[in-house]
N, C-alpha and C positions, 0 to 999 in steps of 0.2 A: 423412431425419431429421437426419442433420448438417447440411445447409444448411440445415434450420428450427434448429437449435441455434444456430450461427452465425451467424444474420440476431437471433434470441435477443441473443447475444453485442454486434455490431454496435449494439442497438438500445441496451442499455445502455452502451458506451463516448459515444456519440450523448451521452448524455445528462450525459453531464461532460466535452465535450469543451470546452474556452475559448471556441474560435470559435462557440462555441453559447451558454454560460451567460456569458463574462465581462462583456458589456457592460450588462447588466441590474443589475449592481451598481458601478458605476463613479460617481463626483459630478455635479452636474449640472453642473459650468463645467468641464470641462475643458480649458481655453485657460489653466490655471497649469504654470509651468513645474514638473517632478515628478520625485525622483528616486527610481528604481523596483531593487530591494533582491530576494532570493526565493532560493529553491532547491528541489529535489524532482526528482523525473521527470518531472513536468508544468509545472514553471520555463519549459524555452523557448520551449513552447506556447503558453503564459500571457501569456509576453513580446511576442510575435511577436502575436498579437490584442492586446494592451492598445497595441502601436503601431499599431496599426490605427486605434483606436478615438481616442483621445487626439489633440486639436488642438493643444496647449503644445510645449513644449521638453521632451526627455525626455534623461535620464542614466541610469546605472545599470549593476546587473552581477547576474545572477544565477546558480544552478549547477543544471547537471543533472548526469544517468548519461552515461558515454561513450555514443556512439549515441544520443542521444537530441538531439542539435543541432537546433535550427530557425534559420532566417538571418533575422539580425534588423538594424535598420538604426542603434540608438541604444543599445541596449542590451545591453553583450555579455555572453559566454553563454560560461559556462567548463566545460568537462567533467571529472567526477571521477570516482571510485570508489565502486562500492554493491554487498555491504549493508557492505561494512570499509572505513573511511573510509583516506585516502592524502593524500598531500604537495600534491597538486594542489587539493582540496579543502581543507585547510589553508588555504593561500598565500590562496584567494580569497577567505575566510573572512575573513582576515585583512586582506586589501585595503576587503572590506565595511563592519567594520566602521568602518576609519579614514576612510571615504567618506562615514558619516554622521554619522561624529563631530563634527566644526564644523557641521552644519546650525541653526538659531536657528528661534527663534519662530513663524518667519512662513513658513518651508519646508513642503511637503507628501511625504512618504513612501508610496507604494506600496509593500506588501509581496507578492509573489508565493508562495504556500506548499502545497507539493503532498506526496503519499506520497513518502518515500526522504529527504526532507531532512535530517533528522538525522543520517545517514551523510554524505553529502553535503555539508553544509556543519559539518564536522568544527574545533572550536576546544580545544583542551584546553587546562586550565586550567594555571597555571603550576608547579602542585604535580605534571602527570607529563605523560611524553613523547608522540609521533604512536605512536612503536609499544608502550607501555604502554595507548595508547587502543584502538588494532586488537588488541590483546589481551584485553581487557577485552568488547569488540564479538564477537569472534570467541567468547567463551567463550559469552555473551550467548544466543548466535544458535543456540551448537549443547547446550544446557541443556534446550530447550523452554520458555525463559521465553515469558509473553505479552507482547507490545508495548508495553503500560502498562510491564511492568516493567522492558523494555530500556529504553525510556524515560525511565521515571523514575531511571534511574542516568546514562543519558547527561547529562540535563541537571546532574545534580551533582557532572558531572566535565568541566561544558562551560564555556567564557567566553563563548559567544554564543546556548546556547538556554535555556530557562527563564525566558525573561522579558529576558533581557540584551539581544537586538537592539537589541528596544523601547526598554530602559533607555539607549544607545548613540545611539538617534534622540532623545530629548528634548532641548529641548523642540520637538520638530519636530512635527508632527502625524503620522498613524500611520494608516493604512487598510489594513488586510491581507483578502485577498480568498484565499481556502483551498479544496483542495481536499481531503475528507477521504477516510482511506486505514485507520482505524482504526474498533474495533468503539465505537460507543458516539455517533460523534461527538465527542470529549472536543479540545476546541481545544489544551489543555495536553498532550496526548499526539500532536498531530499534526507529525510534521517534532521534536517535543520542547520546544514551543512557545516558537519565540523571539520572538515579541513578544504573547505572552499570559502573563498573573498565574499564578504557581505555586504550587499549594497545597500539592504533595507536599512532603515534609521530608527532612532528613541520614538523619534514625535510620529512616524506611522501604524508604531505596536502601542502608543498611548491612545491613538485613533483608534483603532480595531477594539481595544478596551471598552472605551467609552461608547463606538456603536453598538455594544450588545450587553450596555450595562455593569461590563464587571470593575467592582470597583475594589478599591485597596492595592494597587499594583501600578500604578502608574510612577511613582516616584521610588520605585524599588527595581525599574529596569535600566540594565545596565549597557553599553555599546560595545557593537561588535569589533573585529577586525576586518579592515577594509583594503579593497585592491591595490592600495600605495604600498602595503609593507611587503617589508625585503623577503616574508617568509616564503611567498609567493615564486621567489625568483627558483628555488629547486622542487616547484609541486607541480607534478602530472595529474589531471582526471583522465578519467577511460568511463562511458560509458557504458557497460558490458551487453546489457538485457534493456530493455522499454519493452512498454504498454504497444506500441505502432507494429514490432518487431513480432509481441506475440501474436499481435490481433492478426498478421500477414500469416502466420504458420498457420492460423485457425482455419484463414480464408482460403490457404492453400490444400490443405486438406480436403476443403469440401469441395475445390475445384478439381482434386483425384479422383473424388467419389461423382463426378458429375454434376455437383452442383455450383451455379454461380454465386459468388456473394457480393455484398457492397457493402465496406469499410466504412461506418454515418461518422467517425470520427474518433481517436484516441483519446479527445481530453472533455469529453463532455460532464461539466458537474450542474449543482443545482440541486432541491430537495428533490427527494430519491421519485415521491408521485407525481410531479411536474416533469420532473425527467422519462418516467412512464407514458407521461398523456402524450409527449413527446413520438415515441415511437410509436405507440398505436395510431396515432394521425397517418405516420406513415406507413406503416404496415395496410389499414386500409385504403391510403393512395395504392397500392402495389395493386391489391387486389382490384379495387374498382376500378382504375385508369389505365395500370400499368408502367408507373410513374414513382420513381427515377428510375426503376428497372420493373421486368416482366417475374412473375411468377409463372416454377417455384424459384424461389434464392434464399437466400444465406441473411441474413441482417448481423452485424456483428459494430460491435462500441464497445470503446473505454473508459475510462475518467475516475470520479471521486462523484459518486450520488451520498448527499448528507440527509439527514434524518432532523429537525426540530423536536426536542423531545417533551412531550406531555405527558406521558406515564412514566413516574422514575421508578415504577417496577415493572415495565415494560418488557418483554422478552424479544430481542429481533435485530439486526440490522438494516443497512441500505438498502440492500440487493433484496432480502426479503419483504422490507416496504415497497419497494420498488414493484415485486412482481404482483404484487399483493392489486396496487393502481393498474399495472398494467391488464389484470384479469380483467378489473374493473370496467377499464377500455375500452376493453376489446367483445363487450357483451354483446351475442347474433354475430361475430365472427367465427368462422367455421376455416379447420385445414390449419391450423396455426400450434405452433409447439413451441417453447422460450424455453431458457436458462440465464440466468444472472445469479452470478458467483463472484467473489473476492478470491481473486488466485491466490491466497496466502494461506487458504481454504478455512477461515475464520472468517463470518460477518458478524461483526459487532465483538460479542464477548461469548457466544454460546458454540455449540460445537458443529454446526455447522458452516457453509460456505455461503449458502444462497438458497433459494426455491427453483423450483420446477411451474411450469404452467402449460396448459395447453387450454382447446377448445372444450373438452369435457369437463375443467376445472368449475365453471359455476354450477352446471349439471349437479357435480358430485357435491357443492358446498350448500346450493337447495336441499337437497336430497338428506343431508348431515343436520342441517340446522342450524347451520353457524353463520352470522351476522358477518359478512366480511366490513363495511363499512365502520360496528363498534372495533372488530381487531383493529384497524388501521387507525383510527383514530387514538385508540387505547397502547400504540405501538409495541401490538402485539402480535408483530408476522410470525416467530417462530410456533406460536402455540396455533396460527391458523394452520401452518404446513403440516407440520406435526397432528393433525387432528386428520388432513388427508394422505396423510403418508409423504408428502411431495416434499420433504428439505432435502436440500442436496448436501453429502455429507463425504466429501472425496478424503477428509483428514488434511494435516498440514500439509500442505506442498513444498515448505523450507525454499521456498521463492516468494517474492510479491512483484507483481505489475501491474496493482491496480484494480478496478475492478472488470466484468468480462460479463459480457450479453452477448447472446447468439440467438436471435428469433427467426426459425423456420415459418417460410411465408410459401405455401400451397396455393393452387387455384381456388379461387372462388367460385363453392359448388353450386 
């Protein structure tokens, strides 16, 4: 059953990989010379197919996560810090933008723009420093805000996202070709949208502050650009990859292999154990009632599961608290197999993607001696997985779409 999870897995990375989806949205001449712009986790994958693809002169400089390099021939590819942005990420941010700043009229701009870029191509605004930023990021991250909401403060403490790239290429023309990594699709919340229209405002990134306490930052954010400017009038988005798109390759897969599945939804977030208890309700509807569908099937979801963090020397992310609740759950369930992974194949900050679970998993954590309920509490998923062998460790993928659950639901024996 893990290798049907896995090939699962596989089949949705497959499906937002660049060398798969990028050329399909590309112009029809390309024999103009192009200078090509980007950041994410998925930047130098991006890079490295659109040099493929392209018959012009190319320039350009885009950013990913350390580890995440691809060798590229025209386009260089700087490595930074994710999810707390750092100096390195700065500098290229900075070199960015002054790269596109003299472009005119008659220039063509690729944007490359994948999950992590907001971290990533980190600009703060003149009004506070790189480590008042990584502060503001860190608080961010360990609050349980949702995405939107990191988001919509990053960009109001940014000089380069919220619209500003964009604004920084005009009057250049503007084609950004994205990969989405957020629940919703929302292109202004992807990477923190630097070369899309912002609609969010000051006084709702001052509110998201204030609901979670962080203080110092409220009279230090700045405003974005908004749908009225002219910069708008030469900018193309293209969707390339989403979370829905993979989740379909997943489900398609296991409907080759025989098995049925049911899509519970691309955007579902919420702390990662709540989102847990979530599926297990339904997993034993399947089995006891046969309710929304009959066992076996496929369970398969997206979204953004967040973490509250109580141990700041915690080892673990979402998908690893997540499965960690889910075992929990699912205790006297029998024929059940899971995977919850970050397709970006990073959860959190450690070197894995996610956990492994099945029915034998409490068996084997009795058996060990290990307290699941102090892990989870001490958010310490990766050292529980890790203790049974179960993290899932596929390495980078140079994609994001999010995160990716697949639970096998067997008869009830």
């Amino acid at each position: 059953m893990r290798d049907f999870l896995k090939a699962a897995f596989d089949a949705a990375i497959s499906a937002a990989d660049a060398d798969v989806v990028l050329q399909d949205y590309l112009p029809t001449d390309r024999s103009r010379k192009v200078c090509v712009i980007g950041a994410g986790k998925g930047a130098a994958k991006m890079a490295a197919a659109f040099e493929r693809l392209w018959e012009g002169p190319i320039e350009g400089l885009v950013i990913t996560r350390y580890g995440h390099r691809v060798p590229t021939n025209h386009i260089e590819v700087v490595e930074a810090s994710h999810p707390v942005p750092d100096e390195a990420g700065q500098k290229a941010a900075e070199r960015m933008m002054d790269m596109v700043s003299s472009l005119g009229e008659d220039d063509l701009v690729i944007a490359l723009i994948s999950g992590g870029g907001s971290a990533l191509m980190s600009l703060p605004t003149p009004a506070i420093t790189l480590a008042e930023k990584q502060a503001v990021n860190k608080a961010l991250l360990n609050c349980g805000a949702t995405i939107d909401e990191i988001n919509c403060v990053r960009k109001h403490l940014s000089a380069i996202k919220g619209g500003r790239l964009a604004k920084a290429c005009y009057p250049a023309q503007v084609i950004t070709l994205s990969i989405s990594d957020v629940p919703g699709d929302n292109p202004s919340v992807i990477a923190s949208g630097p070369t899309v229209a912002d609609r969010t405002t000051l006084s709702e990134a001052q509110a998201i502050l204030k609901r979670y306490g962080i203080d110092g930052y409220s009279d230090k954010l700045e405003e974005t650009v908004k749908p009225d400017d002219p910069c708008w009038d030469k900018s193309i988005y293209h969707l390339i990859a989403t979370p829905q798109k993979s989740l379909q390759a997943a489900a398609d897969y296991a409907k080759s292999q025989g098995i049925e599945s049911l899509i519970l939804s691309d955007r579902i977030e919420g702390e990662a154990r709540e989102v847990a208890k979530v599926h297990a309700a339904i997993v034993r509807q399947i089995q006891d009632h046969g309710q929304p569908v009959n066992a076996p099937c496929l369970l398969l979801s997206g979204g953004e599961a967040t973490v509250t963090i109580k141990n700041p020397k915690g080892r673990g992310g979402p998908n690893g608290e997540l499965m960690l609740s889910l075992i929990d759950q699912l205790r006297g369930v029998e024929n059940v197999w899971a995977l919850a992974a970050d397709t970006d194949g990073i959860d959190g900050s450690e070197d894995n993607a996610g956990a492994w679970g099945d029915s034998t998993s409490l068996a084997r954590i009795e058996a060990s001696g290990i307290n699941l309920h102090d892990h989870m509490d001490q958010n310490l998923s990766y050292d529980f997985f890790a203790a049974l062998d179960d993290l899932f460790k596929p390495g980078p993928t140079l994609t994001n779409v999010n995160d990716f659950r697949a639970i096998y639901v067997g008869q009830k024996k």
